[in-house]
TORKOL-4160 file (C-alpha; in steps of 0.2 Angstrom, whole numbers, padded with zeros to 4 digits, m for minus):
403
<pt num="1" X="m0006" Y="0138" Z="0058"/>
<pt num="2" X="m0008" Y="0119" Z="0052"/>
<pt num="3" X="0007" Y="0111" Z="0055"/>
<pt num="4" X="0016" Y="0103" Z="0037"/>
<pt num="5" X="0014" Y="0084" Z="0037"/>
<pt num="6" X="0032" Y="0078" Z="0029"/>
<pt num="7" X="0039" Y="0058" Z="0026"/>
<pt num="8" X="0055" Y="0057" Z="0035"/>
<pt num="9" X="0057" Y="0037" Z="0034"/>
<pt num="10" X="0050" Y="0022" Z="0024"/>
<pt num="11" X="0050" Y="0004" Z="0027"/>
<pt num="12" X="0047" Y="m0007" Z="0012"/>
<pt num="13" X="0044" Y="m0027" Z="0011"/>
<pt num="14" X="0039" Y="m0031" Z="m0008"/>
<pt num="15" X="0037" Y="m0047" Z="m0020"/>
<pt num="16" X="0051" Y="m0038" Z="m0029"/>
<pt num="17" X="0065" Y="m0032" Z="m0016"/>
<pt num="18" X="0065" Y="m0032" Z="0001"/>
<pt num="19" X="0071" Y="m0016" Z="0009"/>
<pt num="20" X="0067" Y="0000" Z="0003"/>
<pt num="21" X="0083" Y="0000" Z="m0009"/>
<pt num="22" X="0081" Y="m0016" Z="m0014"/>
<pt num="23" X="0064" Y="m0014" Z="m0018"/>
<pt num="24" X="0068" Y="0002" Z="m0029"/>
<pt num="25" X="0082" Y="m0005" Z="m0039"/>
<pt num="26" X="0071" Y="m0021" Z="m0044"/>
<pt num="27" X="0057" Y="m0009" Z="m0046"/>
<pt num="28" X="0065" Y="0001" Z="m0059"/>
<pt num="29" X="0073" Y="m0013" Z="m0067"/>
<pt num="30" X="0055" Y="m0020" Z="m0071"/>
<pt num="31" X="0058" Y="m0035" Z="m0061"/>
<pt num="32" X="0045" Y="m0043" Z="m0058"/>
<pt num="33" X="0037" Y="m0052" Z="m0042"/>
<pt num="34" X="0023" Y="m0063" Z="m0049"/>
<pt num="35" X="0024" Y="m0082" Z="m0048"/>
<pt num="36" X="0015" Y="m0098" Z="m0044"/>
<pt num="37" X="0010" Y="m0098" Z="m0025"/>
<pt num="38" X="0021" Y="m0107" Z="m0017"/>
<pt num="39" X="0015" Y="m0104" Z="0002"/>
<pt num="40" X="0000" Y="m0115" Z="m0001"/>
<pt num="41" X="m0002" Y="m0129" Z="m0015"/>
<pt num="42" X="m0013" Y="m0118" Z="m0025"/>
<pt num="43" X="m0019" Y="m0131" Z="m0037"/>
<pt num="44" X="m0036" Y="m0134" Z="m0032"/>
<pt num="45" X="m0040" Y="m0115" Z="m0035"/>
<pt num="46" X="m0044" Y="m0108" Z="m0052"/>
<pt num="47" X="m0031" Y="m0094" Z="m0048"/>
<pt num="48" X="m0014" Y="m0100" Z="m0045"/>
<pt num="49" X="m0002" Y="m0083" Z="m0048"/>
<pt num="50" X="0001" Y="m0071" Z="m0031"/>
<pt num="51" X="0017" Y="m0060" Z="m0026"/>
<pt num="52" X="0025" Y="m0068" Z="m0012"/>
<pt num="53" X="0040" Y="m0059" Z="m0004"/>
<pt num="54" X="0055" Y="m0071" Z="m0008"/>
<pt num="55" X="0068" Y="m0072" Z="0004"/>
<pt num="56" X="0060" Y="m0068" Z="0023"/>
<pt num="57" X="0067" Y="m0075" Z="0035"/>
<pt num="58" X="0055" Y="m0070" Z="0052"/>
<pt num="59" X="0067" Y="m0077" Z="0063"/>
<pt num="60" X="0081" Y="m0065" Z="0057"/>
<pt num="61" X="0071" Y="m0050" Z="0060"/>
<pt num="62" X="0058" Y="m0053" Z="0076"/>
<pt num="63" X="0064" Y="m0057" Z="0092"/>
<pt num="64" X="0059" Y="m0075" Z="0098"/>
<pt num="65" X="0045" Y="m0072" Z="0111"/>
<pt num="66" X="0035" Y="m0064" Z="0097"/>
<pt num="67" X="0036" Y="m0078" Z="0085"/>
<pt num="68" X="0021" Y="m0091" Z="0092"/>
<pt num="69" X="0011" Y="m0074" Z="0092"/>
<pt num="70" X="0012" Y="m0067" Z="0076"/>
<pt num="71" X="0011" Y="m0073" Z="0060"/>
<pt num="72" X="0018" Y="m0069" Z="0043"/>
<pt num="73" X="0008" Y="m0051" Z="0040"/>
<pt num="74" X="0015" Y="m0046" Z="0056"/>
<pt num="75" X="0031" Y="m0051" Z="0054"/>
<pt num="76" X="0032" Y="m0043" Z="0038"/>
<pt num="77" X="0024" Y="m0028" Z="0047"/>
<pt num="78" X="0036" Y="m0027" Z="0064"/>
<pt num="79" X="0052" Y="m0029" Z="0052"/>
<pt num="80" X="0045" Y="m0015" Z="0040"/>
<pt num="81" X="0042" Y="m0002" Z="0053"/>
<pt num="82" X="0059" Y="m0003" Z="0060"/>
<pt num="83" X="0066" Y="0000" Z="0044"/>
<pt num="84" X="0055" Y="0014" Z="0042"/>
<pt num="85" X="0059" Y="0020" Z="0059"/>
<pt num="86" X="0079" Y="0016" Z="0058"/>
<pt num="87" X="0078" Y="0026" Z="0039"/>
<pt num="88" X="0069" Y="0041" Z="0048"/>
<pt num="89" X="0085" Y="0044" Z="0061"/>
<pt num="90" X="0070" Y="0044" Z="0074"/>
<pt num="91" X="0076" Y="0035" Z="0094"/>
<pt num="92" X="0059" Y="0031" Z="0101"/>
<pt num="93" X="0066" Y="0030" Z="0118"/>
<pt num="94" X="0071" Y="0047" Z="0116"/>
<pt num="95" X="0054" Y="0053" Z="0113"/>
<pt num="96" X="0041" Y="0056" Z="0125"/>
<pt num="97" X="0030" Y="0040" Z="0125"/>
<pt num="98" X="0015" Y="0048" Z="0120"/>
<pt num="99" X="0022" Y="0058" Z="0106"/>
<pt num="100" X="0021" Y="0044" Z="0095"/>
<pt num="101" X="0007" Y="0039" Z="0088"/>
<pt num="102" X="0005" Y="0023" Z="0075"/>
<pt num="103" X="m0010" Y="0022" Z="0061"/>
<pt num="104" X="m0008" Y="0006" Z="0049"/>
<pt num="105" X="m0023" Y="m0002" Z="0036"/>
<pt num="106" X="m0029" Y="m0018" Z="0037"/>
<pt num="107" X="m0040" Y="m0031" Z="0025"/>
<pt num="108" X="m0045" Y="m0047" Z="0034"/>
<pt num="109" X="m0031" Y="m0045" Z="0046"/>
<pt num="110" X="m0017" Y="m0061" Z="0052"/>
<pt num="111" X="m0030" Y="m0072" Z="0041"/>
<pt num="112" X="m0012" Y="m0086" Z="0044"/>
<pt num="113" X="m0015" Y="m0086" Z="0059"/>
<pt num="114" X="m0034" Y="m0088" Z="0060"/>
<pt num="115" X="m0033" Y="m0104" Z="0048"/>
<pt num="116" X="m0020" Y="m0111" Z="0057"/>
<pt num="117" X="m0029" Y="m0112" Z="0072"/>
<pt num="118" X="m0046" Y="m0115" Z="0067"/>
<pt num="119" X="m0038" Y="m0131" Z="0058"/>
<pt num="120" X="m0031" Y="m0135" Z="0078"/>
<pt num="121" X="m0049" Y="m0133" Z="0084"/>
<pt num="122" X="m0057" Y="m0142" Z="0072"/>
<pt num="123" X="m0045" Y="m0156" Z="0071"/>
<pt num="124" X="m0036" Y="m0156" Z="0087"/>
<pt num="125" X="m0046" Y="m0149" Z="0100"/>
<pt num="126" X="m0050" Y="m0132" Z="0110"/>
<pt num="127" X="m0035" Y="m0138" Z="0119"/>
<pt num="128" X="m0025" Y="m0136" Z="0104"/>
<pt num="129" X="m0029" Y="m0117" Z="0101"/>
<pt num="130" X="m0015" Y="m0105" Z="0104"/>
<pt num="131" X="m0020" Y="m0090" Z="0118"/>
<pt num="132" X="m0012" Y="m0076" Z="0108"/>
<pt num="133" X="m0028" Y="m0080" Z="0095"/>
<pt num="134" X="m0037" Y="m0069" Z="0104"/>
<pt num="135" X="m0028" Y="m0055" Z="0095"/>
<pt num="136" X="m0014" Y="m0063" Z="0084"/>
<pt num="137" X="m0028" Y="m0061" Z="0070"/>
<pt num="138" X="m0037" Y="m0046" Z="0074"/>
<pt num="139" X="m0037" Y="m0031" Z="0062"/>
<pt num="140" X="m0028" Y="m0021" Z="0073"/>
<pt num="141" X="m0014" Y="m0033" Z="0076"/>
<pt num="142" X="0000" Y="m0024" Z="0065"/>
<pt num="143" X="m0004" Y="m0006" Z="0075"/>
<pt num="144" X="m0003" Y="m0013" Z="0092"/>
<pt num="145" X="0013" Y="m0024" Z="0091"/>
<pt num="146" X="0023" Y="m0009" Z="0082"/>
<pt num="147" X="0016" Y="0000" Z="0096"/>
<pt num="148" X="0021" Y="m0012" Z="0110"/>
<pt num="149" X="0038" Y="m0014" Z="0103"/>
<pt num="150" X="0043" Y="0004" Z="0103"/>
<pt num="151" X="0032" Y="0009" Z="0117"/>
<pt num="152" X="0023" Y="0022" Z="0106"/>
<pt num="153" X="0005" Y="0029" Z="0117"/>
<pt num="154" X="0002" Y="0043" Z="0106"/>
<pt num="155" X="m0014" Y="0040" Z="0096"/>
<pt num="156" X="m0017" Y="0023" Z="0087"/>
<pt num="157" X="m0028" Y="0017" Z="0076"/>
<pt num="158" X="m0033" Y="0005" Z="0060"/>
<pt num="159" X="m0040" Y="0008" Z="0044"/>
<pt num="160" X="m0052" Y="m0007" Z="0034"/>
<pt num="161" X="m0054" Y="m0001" Z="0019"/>
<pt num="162" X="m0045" Y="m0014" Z="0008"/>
<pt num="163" X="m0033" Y="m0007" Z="m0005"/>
<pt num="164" X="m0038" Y="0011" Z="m0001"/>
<pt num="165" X="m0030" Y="0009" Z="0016"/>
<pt num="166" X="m0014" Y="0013" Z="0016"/>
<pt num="167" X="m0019" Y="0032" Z="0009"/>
<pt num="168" X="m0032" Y="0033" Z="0021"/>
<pt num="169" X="m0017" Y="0028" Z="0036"/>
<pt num="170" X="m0005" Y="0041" Z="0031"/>
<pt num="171" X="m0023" Y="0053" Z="0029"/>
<pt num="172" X="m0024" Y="0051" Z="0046"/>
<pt num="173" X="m0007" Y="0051" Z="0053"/>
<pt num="174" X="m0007" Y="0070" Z="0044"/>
<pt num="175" X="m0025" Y="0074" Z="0055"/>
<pt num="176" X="m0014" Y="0068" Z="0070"/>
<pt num="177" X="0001" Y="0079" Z="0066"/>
<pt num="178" X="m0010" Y="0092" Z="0064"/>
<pt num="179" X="m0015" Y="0092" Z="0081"/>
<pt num="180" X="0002" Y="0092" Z="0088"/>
<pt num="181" X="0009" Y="0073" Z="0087"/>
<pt num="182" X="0026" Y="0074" Z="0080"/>
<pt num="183" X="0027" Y="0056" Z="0075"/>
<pt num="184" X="0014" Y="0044" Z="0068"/>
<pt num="185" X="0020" Y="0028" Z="0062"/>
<pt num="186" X="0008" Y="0024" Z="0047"/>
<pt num="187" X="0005" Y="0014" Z="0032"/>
<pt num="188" X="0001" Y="m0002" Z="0028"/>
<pt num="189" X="0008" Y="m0022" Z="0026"/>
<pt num="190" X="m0004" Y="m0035" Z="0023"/>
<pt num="191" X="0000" Y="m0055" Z="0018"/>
<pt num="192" X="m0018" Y="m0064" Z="0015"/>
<pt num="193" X="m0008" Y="m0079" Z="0002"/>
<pt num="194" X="m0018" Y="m0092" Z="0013"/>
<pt num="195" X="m0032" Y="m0103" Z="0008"/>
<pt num="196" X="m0043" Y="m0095" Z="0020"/>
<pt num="197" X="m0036" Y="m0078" Z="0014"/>
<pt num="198" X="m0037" Y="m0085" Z="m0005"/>
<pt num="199" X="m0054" Y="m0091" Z="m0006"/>
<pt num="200" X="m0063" Y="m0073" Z="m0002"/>
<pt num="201" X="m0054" Y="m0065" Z="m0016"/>
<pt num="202" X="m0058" Y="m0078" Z="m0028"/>
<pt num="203" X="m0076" Y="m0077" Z="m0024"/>
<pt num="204" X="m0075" Y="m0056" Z="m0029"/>
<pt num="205" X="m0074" Y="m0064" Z="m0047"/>
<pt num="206" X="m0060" Y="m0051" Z="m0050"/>
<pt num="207" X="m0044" Y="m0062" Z="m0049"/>
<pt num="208" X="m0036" Y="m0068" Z="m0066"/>
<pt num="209" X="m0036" Y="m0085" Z="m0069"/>
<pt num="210" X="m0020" Y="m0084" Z="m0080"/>
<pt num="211" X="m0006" Y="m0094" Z="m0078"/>
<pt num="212" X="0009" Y="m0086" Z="m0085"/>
<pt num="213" X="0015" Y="m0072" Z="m0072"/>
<pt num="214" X="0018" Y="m0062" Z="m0087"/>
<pt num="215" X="0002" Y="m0062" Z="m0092"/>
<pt num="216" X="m0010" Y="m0063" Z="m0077"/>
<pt num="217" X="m0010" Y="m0045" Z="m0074"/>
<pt num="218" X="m0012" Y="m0033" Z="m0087"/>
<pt num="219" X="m0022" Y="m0015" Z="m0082"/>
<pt num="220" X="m0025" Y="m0004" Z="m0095"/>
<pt num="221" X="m0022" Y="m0020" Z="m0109"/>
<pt num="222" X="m0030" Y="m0025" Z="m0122"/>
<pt num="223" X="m0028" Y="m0042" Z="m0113"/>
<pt num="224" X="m0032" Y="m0036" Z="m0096"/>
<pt num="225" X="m0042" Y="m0051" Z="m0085"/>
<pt num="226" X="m0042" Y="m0047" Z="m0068"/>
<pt num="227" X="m0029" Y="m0044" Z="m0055"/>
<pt num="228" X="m0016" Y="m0054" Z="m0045"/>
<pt num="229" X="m0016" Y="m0053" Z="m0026"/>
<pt num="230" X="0003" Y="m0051" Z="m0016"/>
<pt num="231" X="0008" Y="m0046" Z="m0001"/>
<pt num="232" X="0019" Y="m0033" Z="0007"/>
<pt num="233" X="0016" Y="m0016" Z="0005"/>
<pt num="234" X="0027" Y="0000" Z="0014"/>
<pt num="235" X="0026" Y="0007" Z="0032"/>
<pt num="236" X="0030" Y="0027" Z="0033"/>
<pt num="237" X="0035" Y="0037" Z="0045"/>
<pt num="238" X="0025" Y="0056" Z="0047"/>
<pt num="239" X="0031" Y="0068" Z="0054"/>
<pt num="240" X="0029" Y="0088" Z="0058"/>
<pt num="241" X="0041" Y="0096" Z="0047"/>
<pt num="242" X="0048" Y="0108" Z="0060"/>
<pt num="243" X="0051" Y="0093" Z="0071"/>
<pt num="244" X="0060" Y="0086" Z="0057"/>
<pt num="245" X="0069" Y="0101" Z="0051"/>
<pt num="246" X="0074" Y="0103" Z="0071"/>
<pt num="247" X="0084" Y="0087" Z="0072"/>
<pt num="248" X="0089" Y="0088" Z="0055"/>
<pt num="249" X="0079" Y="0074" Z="0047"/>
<pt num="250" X="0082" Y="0068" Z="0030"/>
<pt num="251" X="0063" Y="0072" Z="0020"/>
<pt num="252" X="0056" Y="0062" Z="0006"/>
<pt num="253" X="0043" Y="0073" Z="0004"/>
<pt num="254" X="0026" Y="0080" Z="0010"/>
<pt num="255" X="0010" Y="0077" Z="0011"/>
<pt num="256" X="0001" Y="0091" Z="0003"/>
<pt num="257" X="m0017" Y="0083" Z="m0001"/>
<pt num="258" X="m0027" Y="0069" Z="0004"/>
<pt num="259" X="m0048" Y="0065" Z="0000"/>
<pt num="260" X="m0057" Y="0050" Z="0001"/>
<pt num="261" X="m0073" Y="0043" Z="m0007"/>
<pt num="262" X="m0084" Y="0032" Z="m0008"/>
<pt num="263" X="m0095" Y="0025" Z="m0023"/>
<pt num="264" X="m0113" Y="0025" Z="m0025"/>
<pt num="265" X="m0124" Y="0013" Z="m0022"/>
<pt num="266" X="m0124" Y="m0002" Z="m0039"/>
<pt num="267" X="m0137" Y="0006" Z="m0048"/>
<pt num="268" X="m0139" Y="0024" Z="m0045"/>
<pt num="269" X="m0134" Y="0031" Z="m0060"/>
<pt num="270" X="m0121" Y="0041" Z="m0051"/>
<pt num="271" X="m0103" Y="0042" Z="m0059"/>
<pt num="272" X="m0088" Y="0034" Z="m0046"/>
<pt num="273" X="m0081" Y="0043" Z="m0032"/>
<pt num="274" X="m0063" Y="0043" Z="m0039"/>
<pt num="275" X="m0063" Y="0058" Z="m0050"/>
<pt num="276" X="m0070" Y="0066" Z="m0034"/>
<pt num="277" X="m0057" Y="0059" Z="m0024"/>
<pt num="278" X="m0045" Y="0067" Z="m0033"/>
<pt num="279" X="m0050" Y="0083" Z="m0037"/>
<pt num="280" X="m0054" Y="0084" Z="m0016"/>
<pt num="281" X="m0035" Y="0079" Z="m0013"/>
<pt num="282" X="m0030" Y="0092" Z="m0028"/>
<pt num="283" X="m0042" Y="0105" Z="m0018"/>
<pt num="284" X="m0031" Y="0101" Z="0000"/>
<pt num="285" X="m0016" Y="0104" Z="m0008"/>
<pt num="286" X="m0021" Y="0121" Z="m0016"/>
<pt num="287" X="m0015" Y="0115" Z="m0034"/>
<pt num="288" X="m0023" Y="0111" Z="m0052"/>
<pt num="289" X="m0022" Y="0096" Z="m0062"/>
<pt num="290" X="m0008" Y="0106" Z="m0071"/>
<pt num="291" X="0002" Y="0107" Z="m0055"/>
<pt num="292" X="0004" Y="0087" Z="m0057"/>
<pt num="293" X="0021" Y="0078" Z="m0065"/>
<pt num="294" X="0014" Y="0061" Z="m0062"/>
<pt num="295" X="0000" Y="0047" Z="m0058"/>
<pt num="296" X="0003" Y="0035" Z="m0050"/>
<pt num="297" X="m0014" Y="0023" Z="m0056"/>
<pt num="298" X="m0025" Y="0013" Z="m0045"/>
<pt num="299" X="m0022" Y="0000" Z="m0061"/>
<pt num="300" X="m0035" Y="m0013" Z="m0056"/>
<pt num="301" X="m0034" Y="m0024" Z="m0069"/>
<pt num="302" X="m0052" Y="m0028" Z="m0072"/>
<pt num="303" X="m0056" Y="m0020" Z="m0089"/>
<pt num="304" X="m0074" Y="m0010" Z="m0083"/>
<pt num="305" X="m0065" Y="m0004" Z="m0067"/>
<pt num="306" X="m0049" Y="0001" Z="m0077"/>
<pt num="307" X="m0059" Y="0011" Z="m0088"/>
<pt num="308" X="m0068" Y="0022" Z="m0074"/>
<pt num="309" X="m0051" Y="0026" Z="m0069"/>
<pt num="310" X="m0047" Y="0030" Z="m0087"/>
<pt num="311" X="m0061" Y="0039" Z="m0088"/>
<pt num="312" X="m0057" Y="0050" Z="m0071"/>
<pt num="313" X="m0039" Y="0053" Z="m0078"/>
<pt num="314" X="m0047" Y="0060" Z="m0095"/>
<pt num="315" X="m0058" Y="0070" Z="m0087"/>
<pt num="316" X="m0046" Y="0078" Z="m0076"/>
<pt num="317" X="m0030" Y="0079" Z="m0086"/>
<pt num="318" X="m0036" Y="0076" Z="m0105"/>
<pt num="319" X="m0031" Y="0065" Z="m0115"/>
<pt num="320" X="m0013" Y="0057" Z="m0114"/>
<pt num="321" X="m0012" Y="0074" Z="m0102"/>
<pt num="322" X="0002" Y="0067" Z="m0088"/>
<pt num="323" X="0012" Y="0052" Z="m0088"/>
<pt num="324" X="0001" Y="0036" Z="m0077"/>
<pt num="325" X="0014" Y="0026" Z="m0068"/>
<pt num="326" X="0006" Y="0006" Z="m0062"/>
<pt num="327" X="0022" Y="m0001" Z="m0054"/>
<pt num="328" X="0011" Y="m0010" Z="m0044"/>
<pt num="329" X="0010" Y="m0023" Z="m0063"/>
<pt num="330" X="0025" Y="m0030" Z="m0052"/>
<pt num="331" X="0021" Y="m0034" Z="m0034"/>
<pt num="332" X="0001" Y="m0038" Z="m0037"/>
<pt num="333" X="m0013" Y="m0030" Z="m0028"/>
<pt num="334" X="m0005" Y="m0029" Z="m0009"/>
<pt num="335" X="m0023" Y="m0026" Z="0000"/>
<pt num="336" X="m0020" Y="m0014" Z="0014"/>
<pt num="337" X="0000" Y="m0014" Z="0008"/>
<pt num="338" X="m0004" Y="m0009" Z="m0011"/>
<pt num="339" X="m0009" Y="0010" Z="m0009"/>
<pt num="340" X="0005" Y="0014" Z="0005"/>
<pt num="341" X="0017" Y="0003" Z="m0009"/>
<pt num="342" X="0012" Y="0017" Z="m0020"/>
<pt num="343" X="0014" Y="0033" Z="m0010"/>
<pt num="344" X="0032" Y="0028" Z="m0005"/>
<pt num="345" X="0036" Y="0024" Z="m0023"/>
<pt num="346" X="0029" Y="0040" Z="m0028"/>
<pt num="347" X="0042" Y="0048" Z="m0015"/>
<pt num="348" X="0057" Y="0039" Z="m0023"/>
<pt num="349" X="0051" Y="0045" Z="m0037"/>
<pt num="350" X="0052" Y="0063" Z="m0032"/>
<pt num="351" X="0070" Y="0061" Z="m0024"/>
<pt num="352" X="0077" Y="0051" Z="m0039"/>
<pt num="353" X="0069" Y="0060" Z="m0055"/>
<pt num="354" X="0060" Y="0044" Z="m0064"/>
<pt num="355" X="0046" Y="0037" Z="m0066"/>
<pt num="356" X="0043" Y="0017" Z="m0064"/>
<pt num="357" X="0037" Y="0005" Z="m0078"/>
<pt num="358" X="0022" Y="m0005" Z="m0081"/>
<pt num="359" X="0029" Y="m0023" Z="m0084"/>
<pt num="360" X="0021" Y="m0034" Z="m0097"/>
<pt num="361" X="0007" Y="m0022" Z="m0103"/>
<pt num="362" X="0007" Y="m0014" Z="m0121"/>
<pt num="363" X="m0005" Y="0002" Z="m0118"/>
<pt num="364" X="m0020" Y="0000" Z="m0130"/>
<pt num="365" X="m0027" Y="0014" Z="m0139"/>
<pt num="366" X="m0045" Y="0010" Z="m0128"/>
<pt num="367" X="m0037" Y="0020" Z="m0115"/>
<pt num="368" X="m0029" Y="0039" Z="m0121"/>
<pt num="369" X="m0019" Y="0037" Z="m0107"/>
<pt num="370" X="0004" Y="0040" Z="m0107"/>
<pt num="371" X="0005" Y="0025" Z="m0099"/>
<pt num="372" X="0023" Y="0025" Z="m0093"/>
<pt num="373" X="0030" Y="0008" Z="m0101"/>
<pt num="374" X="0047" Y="0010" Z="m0099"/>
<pt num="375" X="0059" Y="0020" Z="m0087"/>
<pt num="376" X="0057" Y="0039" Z="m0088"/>
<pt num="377" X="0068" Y="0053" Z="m0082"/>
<pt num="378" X="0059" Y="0067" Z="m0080"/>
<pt num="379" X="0058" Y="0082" Z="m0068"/>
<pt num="380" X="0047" Y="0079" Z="m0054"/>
<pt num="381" X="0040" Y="0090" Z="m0042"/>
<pt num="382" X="0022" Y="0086" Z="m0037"/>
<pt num="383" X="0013" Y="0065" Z="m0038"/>
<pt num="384" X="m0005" Y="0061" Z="m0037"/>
<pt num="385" X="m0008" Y="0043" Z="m0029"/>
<pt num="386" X="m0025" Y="0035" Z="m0034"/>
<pt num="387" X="m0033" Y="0019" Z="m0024"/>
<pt num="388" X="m0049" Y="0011" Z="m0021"/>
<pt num="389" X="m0054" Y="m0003" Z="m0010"/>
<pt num="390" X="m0066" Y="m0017" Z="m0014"/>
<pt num="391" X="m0084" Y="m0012" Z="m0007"/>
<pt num="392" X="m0083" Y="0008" Z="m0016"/>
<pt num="393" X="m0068" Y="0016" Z="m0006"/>
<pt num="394" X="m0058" Y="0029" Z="m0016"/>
<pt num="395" X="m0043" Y="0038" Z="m0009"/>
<pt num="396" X="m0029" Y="0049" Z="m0016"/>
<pt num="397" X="m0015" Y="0058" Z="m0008"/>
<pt num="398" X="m0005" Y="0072" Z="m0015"/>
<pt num="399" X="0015" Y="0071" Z="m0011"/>
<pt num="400" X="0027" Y="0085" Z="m0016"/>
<pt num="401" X="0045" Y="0088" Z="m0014"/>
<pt num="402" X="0048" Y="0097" Z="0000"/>
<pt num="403" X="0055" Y="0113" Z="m0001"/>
C-alpha cells in the first residue's frame, strides 16, 4: 500500500508577515508587501518595486557561528524551517537520524553572498574572499544547513526549476515518503533582491517597470505589465500520515496529486504544458475538475502568459467554473519560495474556510475567470496549486483536507 503524504508543520517568511499567523492575518487583510527596494539603491535599474520581508532580524534567529556563512536567503531559510519543524510537534533528536530527509527549491542560489565576495576579489583581493564561498552560494545551500542543524541524513536534495520549485520539493518529499521516510523537510525560500540577483530578471524583459506598488503587478488586469520579484516563500514539513496520526500530529492537510511539465520548444506549434500539468496531478489524485473548490493561480503577470493560464483554467473548468485565488498579488513572484508560498496558503485555506484576495486588480472581462477579489468564505475541501518556472516548467499539486 502507498503510504499517504500529509503536511504536519509550516514555516512561513513573507514580504507581508513573518510567521505563519502573521503571514495569514496580513494576507487576508489584503495587506500588501510591495514597495521600493530598499536593500540596494535601485535607482539605476528600470525596475525599482520588489517584496522585501520587513522586520528580520538574522541575528535574533541563527546562531552566531553561522552568520559569516550564510547569507540572507539562508537565513530566511534555517529560521523558516524551525518554525515549520516547531509547528509540526516533530523532536529531531528523537528521530533516527536518517529518517529525515530534507528536499528544498532553488533559483540562482545565496546570489548575496556571491556578489558580496566577488566585489572582495575584485576589489580587495583573493585574500579578501570568505572560505565558506565555496558553498555559502551554492544551490544546495538551504537543504544542507537545515540538514546540518538538525542532523537530518535521510535523503536530501534540491530542485532548480525557478518558481515551479517549491511544487516540485514537496513532489519529491511525497516520492520519499513513499518509500518509507517518515519526515522530509521540504519547500522552498529564496531572497535574490541583490544587483547581481536583480540584473538577470531584468534581462527576462518580464519585470514591470511601474512604480506605484499598487500598480506594478496586476495578473489577470486589463493593466497587467509584468511581474514584481520578492523574497520569502514557506518551508513544509511531509510526513507519512500514519506516523503522524501515531504521535498525534496536528494535519493541514494532504497531498493527494502532484504533475509536472514542461513546455515545448518556442515555435512548435504545441499548446503549454500547464493544462497538462493539471490534469496529471488531477489524475494522481483520482479526482475531476469537479472535485476542485479552489485555484490557486500561477498569476504571472505578463498579459500573453496570463492568458495561457486563462486559457488552461477555461479549458478544464469552463468559463467562471471555480473561484482563482492570486495571493501571491501581495508578496511578488518569490522564485523558488513562490509556489511553496502557495501550497501552504492553499492549506490555511482548507483549515480556515476562505479564500484570499487579489489586491489591486479589477478582473477584466478578457479573462472569464472568478477571480477572487475580495475575502470569500466558502467550504473547502479539495485546492488545485498552478506554478511554472522561467525556461518551460509547469507543476501543480493537489492538497485536500485530511480526513
Amino acid at each position: 500500500m502507498t503510504a499517504t503524504t500529509v503536511v504536519t508543520g509550516l514555516g512561513i517568511a513573507a514580504p507581508n508577515g513573518l510567521g505563519t499567523e502573521d503571514y495569514w492575518k496580513a494576507t487576508l487583510a489584503g495587506k500588501s508587501g510591495l514597495g521600493r527596494i530598499t536593500r540596494f539603491d535601485p535607482e539605476q535599474y528600470p525596475s525599482r518595486i520588489a517584496g522585501e520581508v520587513p522586520g528580520f532580524v538574522a541575528e535574533d534567529h541563527i546562531p552566531s557561528r553561522l552568520m559569516p556563512q550564510t547569507d540572507h536567503m539562508t537565513r530566511l531559510a534555517l529560521t523558516a524551517a524551525d518554525w515549520a519543524i516547531k509547528d509540526s510537534g516533530i523532536v529531531p533528536d528523537q528521530l533516527p537520524e536518517y529518517a529525515m530527509g530534507v528536499v528544498t527549491a532553488a533559483s540562482g542560489g545565496a546570489v548575496e553572498f556571491g556578489q558580496r565576495e566577488l566585489q572582495n576579489l575584485w576589489s580587495q583581493g583573493k585574500e579578501y574572499v570568505s572560505a565558506y564561498q565555496s558553498f555559502a552560494w551554492f544551490y544546495a545551500v538551504n537543504t544542507g544547513q537545515i540538514s546540518i542543524r538538525h542532523k537530518m541524513r535521510g535523503p536530501s536534495g534540491v530542485l532548480l526549476s525557478e518558481q515551479a520549485g517549491g511544487i516540485d520539493s514537496i513532489g519529491h518529499a511525497r516520492r520519499h515518503v513513499r518509500k518509507g521516510i517518515p519526515v522530509v523537510v521540504s519547500g522552498g525560500v529564496d531572497a535574490a533582491v541583490c544587483p547581481w540577483g536583480w540584473v538577470p530578471q531584468i534581462a527576462s524583459g518580464l519585470l514591470s517597470t511601474e512604480d506605484d506598488p499598487t500598480r506594478a503587478f496586476l495578473p489577470f488586469s486589463a493593466e497587467a505589465g509584468g511581474y514584481v520579484p520578492g523574497e520569502g516563500g514557506a518551508i513544509l514539513i511531509a510526513e507519512d500520515a500514519e506516523y503522524a496520526r501515531s504521535r498525534g500530529a496536528r494535519i493541514y492537510g494532504e497531498v493527494a496529486g502532484y504533475a509536472a511539465t514542461l513546455d515545448p520548444a518556442p515555435g512548435s506549434g504545441r499548446p503549454p504544458g500547464l493544462r497538462r500539468a493539471a490534469e496529471n496531478a488531477l489524475a494522481d489524485a483520482g479526482l475531476t475538475a469537479a472535485d476542485i473548490d479552489v485555484v490557486f493561480a500561477d498569476a504571472s503577470g505578463v498579459p500573453e502568459l496570463d492568458r495561457e493560464e486563462v486559457d488552461a483554467l477555461v479549458g478544464l473548468f469552463g468559463e467562471r467554473g471555480v473561484p482563482v485565488a492570486a495571493p501571491k498579488t501581495m508578496t511578488g513572484r518569490l522564485l523558488a519560495g513562490g509556489s511553496a508560498l502557495d501550497v501552504a496558503t492553499a492549506l490555511l485555506a482548507l483549515r480556515d474556510g476562505v479564500i484570499p484576495p487579489a489586491v489591486h486588480v479589477t478582473a477584466s472581462p478578457e479573462y472569464p475567470i472568478d477571480l477572487v477579489t475580495e475575502v470569500r468564505e466558502a467550504r473547502l475541501d479539495t485546492a488545485l496549486v498552478l506554478t511554472r518556472g522561467h525556461g518551460g516548467f509547469n507543476a501543480a499539486l493537489v492538497v485536500r483536507r485530511s480526513s
